[in-house]
C-alpha positions as CSV (number, residue, x, y, z in Angstrom):
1,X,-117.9,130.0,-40.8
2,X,-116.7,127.0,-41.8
3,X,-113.3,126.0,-43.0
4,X,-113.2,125.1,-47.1
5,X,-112.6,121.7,-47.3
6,X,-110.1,119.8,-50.5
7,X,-113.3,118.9,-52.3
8,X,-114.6,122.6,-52.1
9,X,-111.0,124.2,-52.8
10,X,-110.7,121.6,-56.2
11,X,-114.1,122.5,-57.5
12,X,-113.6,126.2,-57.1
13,X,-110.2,126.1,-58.9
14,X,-111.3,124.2,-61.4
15,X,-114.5,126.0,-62.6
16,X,-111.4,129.1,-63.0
17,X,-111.0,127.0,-66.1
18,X,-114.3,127.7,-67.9
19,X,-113.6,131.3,-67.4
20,X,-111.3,130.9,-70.0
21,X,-112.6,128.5,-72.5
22,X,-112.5,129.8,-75.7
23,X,-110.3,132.6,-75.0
24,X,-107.0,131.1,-75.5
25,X,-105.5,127.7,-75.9
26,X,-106.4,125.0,-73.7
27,X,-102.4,124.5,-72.8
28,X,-102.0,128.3,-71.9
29,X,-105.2,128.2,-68.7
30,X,-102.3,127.1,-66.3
31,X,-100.2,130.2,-66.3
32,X,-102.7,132.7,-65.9
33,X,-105.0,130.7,-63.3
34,X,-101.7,129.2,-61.5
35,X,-100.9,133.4,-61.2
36,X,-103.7,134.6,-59.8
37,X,-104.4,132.0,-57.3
38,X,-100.9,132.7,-56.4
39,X,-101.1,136.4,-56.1
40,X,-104.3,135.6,-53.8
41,X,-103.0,133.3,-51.5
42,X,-100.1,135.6,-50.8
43,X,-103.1,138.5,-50.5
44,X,-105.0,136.7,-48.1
45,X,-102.0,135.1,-45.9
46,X,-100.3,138.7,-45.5
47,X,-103.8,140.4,-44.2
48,X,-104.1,137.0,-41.7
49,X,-100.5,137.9,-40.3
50,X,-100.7,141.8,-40.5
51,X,-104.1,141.3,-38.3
52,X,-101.9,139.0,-35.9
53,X,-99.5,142.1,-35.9
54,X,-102.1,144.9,-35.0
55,X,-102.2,142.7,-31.8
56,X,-98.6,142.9,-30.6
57,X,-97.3,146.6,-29.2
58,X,-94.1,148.4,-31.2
59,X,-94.3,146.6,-34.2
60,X,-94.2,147.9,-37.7
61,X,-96.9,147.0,-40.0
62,X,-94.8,148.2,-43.4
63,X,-91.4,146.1,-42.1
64,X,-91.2,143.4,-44.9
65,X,-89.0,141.0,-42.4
66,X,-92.5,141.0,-40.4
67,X,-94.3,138.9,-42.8
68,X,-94.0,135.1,-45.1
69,X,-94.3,137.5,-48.1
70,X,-94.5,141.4,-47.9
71,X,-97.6,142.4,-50.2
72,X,-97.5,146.4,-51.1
73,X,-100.8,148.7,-51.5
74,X,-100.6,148.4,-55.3
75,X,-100.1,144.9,-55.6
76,X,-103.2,144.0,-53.1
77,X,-105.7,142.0,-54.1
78,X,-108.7,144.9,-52.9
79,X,-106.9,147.6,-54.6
80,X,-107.2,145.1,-58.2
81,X,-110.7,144.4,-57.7
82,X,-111.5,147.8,-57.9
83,X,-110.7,148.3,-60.9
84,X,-112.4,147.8,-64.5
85,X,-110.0,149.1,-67.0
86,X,-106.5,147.6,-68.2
87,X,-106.5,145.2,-65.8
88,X,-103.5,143.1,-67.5
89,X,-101.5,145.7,-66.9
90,X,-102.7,146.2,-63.5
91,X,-101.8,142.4,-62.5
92,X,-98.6,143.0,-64.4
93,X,-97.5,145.6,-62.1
94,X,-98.4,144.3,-58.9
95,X,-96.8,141.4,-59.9
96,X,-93.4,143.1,-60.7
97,X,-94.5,145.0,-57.1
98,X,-94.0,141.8,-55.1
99,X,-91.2,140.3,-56.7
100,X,-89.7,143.3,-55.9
101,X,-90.6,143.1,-52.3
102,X,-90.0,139.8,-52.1
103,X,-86.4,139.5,-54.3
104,X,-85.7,136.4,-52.0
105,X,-88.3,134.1,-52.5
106,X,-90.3,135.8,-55.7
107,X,-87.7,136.8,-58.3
108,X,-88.9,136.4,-62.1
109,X,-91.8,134.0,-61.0
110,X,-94.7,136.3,-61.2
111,X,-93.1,138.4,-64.2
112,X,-93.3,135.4,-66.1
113,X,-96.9,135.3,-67.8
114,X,-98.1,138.7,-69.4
115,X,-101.6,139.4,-68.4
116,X,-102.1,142.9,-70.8
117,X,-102.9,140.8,-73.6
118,X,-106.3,142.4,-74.4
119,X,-106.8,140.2,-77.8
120,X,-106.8,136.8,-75.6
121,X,-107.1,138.3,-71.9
122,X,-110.0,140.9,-72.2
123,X,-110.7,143.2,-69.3
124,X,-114.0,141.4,-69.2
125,X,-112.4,137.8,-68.8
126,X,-109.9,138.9,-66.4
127,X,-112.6,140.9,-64.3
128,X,-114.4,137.6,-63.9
129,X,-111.7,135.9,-63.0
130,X,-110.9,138.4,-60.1
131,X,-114.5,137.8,-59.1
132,X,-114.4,134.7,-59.1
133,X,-111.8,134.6,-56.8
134,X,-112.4,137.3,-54.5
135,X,-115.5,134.8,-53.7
136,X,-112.8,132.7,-52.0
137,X,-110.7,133.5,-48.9
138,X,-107.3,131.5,-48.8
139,X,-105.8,132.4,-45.5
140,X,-104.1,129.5,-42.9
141,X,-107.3,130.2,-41.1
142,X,-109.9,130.0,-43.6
143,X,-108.4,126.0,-44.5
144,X,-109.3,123.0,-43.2
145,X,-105.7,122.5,-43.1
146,X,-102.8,123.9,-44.3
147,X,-102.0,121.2,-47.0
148,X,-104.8,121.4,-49.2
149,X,-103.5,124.6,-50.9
150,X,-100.9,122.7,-51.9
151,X,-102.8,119.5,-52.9
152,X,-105.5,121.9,-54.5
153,X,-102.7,122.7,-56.6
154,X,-101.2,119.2,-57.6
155,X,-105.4,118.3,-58.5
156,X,-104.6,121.5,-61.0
157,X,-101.7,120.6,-63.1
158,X,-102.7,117.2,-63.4
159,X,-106.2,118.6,-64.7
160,X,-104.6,121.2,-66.8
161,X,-102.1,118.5,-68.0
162,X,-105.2,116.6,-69.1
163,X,-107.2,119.1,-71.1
164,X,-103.5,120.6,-72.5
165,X,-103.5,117.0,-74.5
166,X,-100.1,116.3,-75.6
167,X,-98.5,119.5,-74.4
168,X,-99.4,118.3,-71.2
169,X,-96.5,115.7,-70.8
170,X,-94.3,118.5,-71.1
171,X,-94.9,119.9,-67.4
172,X,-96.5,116.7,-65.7
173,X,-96.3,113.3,-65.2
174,X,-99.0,111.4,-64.0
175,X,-99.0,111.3,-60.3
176,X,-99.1,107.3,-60.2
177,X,-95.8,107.0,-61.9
178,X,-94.3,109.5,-59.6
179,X,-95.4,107.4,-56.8
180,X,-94.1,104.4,-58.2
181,X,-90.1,105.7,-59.0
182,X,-90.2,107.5,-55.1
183,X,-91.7,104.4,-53.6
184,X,-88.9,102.5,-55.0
185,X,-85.9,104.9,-54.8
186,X,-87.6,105.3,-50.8
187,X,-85.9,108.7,-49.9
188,X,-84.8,109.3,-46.1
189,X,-84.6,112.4,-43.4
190,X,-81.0,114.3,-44.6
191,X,-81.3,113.2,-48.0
192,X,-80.0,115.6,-51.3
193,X,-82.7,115.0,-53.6
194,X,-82.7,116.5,-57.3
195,X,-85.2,116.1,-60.6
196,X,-82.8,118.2,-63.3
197,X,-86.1,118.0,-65.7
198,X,-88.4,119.1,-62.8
199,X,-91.2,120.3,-64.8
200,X,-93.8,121.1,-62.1
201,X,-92.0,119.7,-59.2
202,X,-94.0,116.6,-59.0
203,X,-91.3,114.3,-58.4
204,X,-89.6,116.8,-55.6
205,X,-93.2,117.2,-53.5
206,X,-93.9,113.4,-53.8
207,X,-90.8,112.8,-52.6
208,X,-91.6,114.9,-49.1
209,X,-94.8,113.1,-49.1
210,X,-93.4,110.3,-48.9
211,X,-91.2,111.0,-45.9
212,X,-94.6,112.5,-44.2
213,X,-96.0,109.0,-45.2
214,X,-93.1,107.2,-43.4
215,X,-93.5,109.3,-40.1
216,X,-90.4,111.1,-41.0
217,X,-89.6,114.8,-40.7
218,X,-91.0,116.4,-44.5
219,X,-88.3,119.5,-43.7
220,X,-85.4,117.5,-42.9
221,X,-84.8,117.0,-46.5
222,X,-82.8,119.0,-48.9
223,X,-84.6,119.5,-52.6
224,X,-83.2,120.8,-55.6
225,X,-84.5,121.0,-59.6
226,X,-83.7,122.8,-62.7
227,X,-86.3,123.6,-65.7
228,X,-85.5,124.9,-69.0
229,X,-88.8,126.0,-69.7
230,X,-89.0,129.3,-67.4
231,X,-93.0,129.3,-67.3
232,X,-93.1,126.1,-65.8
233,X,-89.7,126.7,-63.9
234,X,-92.1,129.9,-62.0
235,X,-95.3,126.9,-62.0
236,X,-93.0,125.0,-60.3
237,X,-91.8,127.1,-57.5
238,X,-95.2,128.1,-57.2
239,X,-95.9,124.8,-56.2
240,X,-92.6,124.7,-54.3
241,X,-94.1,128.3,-51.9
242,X,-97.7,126.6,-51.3
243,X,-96.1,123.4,-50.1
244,X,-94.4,125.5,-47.8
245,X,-91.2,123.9,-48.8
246,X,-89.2,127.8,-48.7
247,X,-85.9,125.8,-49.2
248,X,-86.2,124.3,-52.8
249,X,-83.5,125.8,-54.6
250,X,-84.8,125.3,-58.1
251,X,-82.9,126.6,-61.2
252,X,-83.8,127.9,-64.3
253,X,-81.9,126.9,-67.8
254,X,-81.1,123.7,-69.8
255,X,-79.7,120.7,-67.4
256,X,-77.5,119.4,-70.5
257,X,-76.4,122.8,-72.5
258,X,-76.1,124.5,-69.0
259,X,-76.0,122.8,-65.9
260,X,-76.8,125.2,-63.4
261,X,-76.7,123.0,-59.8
262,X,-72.8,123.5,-59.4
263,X,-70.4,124.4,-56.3
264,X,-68.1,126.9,-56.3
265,X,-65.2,125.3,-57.9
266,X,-67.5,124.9,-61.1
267,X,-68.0,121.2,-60.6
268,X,-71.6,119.5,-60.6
269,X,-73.8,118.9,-57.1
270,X,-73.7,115.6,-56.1
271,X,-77.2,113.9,-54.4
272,X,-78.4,110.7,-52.9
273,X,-81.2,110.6,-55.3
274,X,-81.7,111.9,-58.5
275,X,-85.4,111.5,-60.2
276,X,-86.3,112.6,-63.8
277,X,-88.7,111.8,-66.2
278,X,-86.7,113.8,-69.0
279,X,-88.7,114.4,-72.7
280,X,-88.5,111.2,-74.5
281,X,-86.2,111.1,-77.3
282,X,-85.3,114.7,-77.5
283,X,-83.8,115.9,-81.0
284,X,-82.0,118.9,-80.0
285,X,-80.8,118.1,-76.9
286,X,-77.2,119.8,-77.1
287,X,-75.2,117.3,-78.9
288,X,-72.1,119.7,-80.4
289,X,-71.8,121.2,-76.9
290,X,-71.5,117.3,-75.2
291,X,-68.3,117.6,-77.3
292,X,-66.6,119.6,-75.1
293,X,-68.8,119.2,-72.4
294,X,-66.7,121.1,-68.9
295,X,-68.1,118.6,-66.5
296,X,-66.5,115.3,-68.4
297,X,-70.5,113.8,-67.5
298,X,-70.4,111.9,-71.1
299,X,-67.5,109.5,-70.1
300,X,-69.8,106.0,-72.1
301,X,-69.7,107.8,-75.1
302,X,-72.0,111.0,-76.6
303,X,-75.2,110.0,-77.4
304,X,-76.8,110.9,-81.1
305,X,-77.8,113.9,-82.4
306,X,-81.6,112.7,-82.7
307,X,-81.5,110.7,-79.3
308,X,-80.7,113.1,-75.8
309,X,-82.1,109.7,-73.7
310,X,-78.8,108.4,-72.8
311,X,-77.0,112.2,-72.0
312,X,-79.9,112.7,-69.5
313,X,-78.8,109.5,-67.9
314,X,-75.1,109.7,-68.2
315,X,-75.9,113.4,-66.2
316,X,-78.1,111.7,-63.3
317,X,-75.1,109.6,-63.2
318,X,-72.5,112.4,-62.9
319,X,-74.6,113.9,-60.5
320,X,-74.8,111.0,-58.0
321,X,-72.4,110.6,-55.0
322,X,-70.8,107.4,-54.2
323,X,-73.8,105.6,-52.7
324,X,-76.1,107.7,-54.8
325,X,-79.2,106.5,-56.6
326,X,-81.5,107.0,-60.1
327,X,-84.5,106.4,-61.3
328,X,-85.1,108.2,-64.9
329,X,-88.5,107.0,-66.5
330,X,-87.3,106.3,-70.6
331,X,-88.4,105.4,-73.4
332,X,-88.1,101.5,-74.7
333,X,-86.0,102.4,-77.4
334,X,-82.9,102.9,-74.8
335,X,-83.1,99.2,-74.1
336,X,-82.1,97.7,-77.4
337,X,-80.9,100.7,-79.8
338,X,-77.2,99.8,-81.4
339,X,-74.8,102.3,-82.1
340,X,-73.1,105.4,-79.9
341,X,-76.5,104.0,-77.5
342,X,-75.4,100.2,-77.5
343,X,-71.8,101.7,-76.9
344,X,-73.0,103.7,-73.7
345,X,-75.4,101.0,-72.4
346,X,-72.2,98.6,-72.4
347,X,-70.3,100.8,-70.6
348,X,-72.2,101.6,-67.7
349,X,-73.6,97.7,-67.6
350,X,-69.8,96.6,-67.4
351,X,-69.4,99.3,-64.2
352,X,-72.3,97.8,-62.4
353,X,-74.4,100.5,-62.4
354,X,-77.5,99.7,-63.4
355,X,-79.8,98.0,-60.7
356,X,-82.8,97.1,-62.5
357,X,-85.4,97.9,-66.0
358,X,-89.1,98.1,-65.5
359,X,-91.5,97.8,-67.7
360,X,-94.6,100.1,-67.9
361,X,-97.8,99.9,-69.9
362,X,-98.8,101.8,-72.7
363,X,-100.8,105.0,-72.8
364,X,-99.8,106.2,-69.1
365,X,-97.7,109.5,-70.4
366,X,-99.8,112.5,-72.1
367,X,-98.6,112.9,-75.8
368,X,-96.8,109.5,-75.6
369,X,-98.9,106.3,-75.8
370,X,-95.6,104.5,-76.5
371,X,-94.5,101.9,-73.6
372,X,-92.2,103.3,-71.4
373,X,-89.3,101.9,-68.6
374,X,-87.9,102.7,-65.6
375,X,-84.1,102.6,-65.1
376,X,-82.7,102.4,-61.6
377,X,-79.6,103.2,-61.3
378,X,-77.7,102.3,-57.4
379,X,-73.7,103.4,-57.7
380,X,-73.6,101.4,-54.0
381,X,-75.8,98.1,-54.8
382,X,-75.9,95.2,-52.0
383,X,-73.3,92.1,-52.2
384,X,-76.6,90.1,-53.2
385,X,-77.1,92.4,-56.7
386,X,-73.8,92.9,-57.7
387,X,-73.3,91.9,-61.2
388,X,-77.0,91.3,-62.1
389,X,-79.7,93.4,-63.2
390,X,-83.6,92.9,-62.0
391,X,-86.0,93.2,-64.6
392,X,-89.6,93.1,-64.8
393,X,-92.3,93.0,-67.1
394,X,-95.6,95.2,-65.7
395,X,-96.9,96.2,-69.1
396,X,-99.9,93.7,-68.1
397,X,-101.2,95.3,-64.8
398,X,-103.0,98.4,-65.5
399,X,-106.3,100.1,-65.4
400,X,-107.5,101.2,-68.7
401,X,-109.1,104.4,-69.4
402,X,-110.9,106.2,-72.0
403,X,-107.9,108.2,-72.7
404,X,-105.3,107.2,-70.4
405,X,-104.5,104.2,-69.0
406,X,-103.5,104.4,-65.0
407,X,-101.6,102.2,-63.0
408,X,-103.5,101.4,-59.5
409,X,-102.6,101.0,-55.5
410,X,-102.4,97.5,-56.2
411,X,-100.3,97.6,-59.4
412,X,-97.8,100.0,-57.4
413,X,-97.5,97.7,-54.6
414,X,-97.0,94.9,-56.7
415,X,-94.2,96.4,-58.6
416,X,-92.2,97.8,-55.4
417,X,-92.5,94.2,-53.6
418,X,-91.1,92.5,-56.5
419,X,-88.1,95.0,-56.5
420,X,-87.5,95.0,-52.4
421,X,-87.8,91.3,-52.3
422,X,-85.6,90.7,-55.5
423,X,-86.9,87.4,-56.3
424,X,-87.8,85.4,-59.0
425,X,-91.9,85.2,-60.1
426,X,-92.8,83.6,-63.5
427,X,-93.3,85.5,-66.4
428,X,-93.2,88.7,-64.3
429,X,-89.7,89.7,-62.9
430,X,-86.1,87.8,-62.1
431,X,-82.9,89.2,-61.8
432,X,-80.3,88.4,-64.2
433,X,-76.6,87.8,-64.7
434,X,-74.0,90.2,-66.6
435,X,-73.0,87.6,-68.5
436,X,-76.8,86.5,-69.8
437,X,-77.0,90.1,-70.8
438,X,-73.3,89.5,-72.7
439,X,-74.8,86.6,-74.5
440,X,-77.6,89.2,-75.7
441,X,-74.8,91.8,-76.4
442,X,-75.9,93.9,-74.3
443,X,-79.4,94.0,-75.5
444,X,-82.0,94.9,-72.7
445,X,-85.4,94.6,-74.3
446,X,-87.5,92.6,-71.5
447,X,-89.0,90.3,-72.8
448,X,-85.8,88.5,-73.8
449,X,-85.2,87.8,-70.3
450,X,-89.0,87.3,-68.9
451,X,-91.0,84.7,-70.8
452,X,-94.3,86.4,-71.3
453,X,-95.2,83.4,-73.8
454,X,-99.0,82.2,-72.3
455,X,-98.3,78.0,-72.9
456,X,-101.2,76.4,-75.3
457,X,-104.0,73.9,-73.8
458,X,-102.7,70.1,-74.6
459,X,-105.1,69.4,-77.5
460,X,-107.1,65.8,-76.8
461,X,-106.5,64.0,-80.4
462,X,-108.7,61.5,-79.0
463,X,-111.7,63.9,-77.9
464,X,-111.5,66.1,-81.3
465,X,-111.7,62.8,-84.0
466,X,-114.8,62.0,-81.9
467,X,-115.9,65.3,-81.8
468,X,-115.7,65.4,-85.9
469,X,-117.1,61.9,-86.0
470,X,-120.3,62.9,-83.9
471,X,-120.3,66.3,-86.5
472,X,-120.5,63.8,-89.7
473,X,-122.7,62.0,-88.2
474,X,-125.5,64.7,-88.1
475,X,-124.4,65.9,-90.9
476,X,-125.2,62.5,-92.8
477,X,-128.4,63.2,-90.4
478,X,-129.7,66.0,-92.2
479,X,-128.6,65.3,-95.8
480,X,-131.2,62.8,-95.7
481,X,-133.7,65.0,-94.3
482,X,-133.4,67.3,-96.8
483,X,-133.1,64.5,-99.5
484,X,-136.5,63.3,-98.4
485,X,-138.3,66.2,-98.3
486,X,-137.0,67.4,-101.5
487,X,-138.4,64.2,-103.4
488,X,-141.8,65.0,-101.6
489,X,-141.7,68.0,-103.4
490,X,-141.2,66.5,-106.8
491,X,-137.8,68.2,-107.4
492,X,-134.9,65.0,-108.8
493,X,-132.1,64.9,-106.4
């Protein structure tokens, strides 16, 4: 039989989807669809390996340590697709079954999303959705390789992200972006890498991709998140599981309110690289706790109540050892906003910290058409970027889309050049002295510093009164035309 290739895998998934159109609210699809391929990967995978083990002599088929995940009788894929009754509840239990057998590894991910919802998740829906994919085996053996699970996955949130609308930016940002901020922050083997707003992971698995990319070692790498939102937190580890990637150690709770990535003498984990794309603007983002806030991470000054932009990045910050590195996608309003904002944007500008601002287009964010910027942030810059900051302006370079607009290949090489090379290209990107950005107190908005002005044609005086002498002319032409033949018509001009 042959082996089911990405294309294949993608398609299936998907058409998962129209199962549930109707049913419930577009936004909801990925938790119950993201569960049950779950529960039947680990279904399939733990019949492969228990098949392996018939083979060997003295071994025991119910040891748990025997097997990636331990599945029990209950919690079996063929035990649920014999049933036709109460099924939520059935997929309930033998979800609370395996995180039980699998504490470790499983722990409040499954439990997350209630499948005995019978008003929204009939025992008709969910039958067909167990049909559906029973019709699909998901084993090591039954792949054309081991990754496409994992990329099957990715193809899902970012498809789910798009029919979601605006409640889509809340888990996922769009793969192109990703690949722009790792491509510049360029992780390495032995790295600590953390995204404290990790929504699905995105940022995290790009960031092993891109070591596999580089001919490095993917697992030499140590990953770490934390999501407020605990359904996406479990979407997230999920995605974590099928990329294989066992060691993520991703937390749930609020990264500002609660930070939960600590050592044991209660101060904060410090990384290489730190990569967020945090909400934008976020109203309640913890403001009367930053007052006393244990970890000292608001040492520029506490941002406003209405604004969490700058305590997301004052927290990367805090969370970066000495040679450590940022990049936080943001909003534009960070760049020129006065107040507490202008206050904290001095303060880390005067310590250096701040390696370049780029510019993104419009419309590349679901729910957000506004323009947004990358911040880079390099507590260890080189002699030749001390005191200056690189901006660039790549709001131009962009393909547009019905709905979204999408930044190619050639945009993303363009943009990472410019950075590596750190030079100066008209009306695109330059680096620029502290002291220009004190003249401009402080203000970062790009286009103050890169002329995006297109210069006028030289107008030929000359050519135009000749131009409107040759247009009298045949005007006078046919006035006189129509003079004459108005006369032969016997009307008095």
């Amino acid at each position: 039989m042959s082996k089911i290739d990405l294309e294949t895998l993608q398609s299936h998934l998907w058409e998962s989807a129209n199962i549930l159109r109707g049913s419930i609210d577009a936004s909801d699809y990925k938790n119950y669809i993201f569960g049950l391929l779950f529960l039947k990967r680990l279904c399939d995978v733990f019949d492969e390996e228990s098949e392996k083990l018939k083979k060997e002599k003295h071994v025991d088929l119910k040891d748990p340590d025997n097997y990636s995940f331990y599945v029990p009788e209950k919690a079996h894929w063929s035990y649920l697709k014999t049933l036709t009754q109460n099924l939520g509840e059935a997929i309930n239990k033998a979800n609370d079954a395996l995180e039980e057998a699998n504490p470790e590894m499983l722990e409040d991910v499954l439990s997350t999303v209630d499948f005995n919802d019978k008003d929204r998740l009939p025992d008709v829906t969910l039958a067909a959705l167990i049909a559906h994919f029973s019709s699909i085996q998901l084993a090591n053996r039954d792949l054309e390789n081991p990754d496409i699970l994992g990329d099957a996955y990715e193809y899902l949130i970012a498809q789910f992200a798009d029919d979601a609308g605006k409640k889509g930016g809340e888990f996922y940002t769009p793969k192109e972006v990703v690949t722009l901020l790792v491509e510049i922050l360029d992780p390495k083997e032995k790295m600590r890498i953390c995204d404290p707003t990790c929504g699905s992971g995105g940022m995290l698995v790009q960031s092993v991709y891109h070591l596999r990319e580089g001919g490095q070692n993917p697992k030499n790498i140590s990953i770490f998140g934390q999501e407020r939102n605990v359904g996406t937190w479990a979407i997230c580890k999920m995605n974590m599981l099928l990329h294989e990637l066992l060691s993520a150690r991703l937390e749930k709770g609020d990264t500002l309110r609660s930070p939960k990535l600590t050592v044991e003498q209660g101060q904060l984990m410090a990384f290489d690289i730190v990569i967020a794309n945090p909400p934008f603007s976020l109203k309640n983002w913890g403001y009367e706790e930053a007052q006393h806030d244990p970890y000292r991470r608001f040492r520029f000054g506490i941002p406003p109540k209405g604004y969490g932009d700058y305590a997301f990045v004052q927290h990367m910050i805090a969370t970066l050892n000495r040679k450590g590195r940022a990049g936080v996608v943001l909003p534009h309003g960070v760049l020129f906003r006065g107040g507490a904002e202008g206050k904290i944007r001095r303060g880390f500008l005067e310590e250096d910290l701040l390696e370049a601002v780029i510019g993104l287009p419009s419309n590349l964010f679901f729910g957000a058409s506004i323009p947004a910027c990358l911040f880079i942030v390099n507590k260890s810059k080189p002699k030749v970027r001390k005191g200056k900051v690189f901006f660039l302006y790549g709001a131009n370079d962009y393909l547009e889309g019905k709905n979204q607009n999408k930044l190619r290949r050639e945009d993303i090489e363009k943009v990472v050049n410019a950075y590596r090379e750190y030079k100066v290209i008209e009306k695109y990107c330059r680096p620029v002295s502290l002291d220009e950005i004190r003249g401009n107190d402080y203000n970062l908005n790009i286009t103050r510093y890169i002329d995006i002005t297109e210069e006028e044609e030289p107008i030929d005086v000359q050519a135009v009164l000749k131009e409107l002498k040759e247009v009298k002319k045949e005007r006078s032409n046919v006035e006189r035309k129509m003079t004459r033949h108005l006369k032969e018509l016997g009307f008095q001009v």
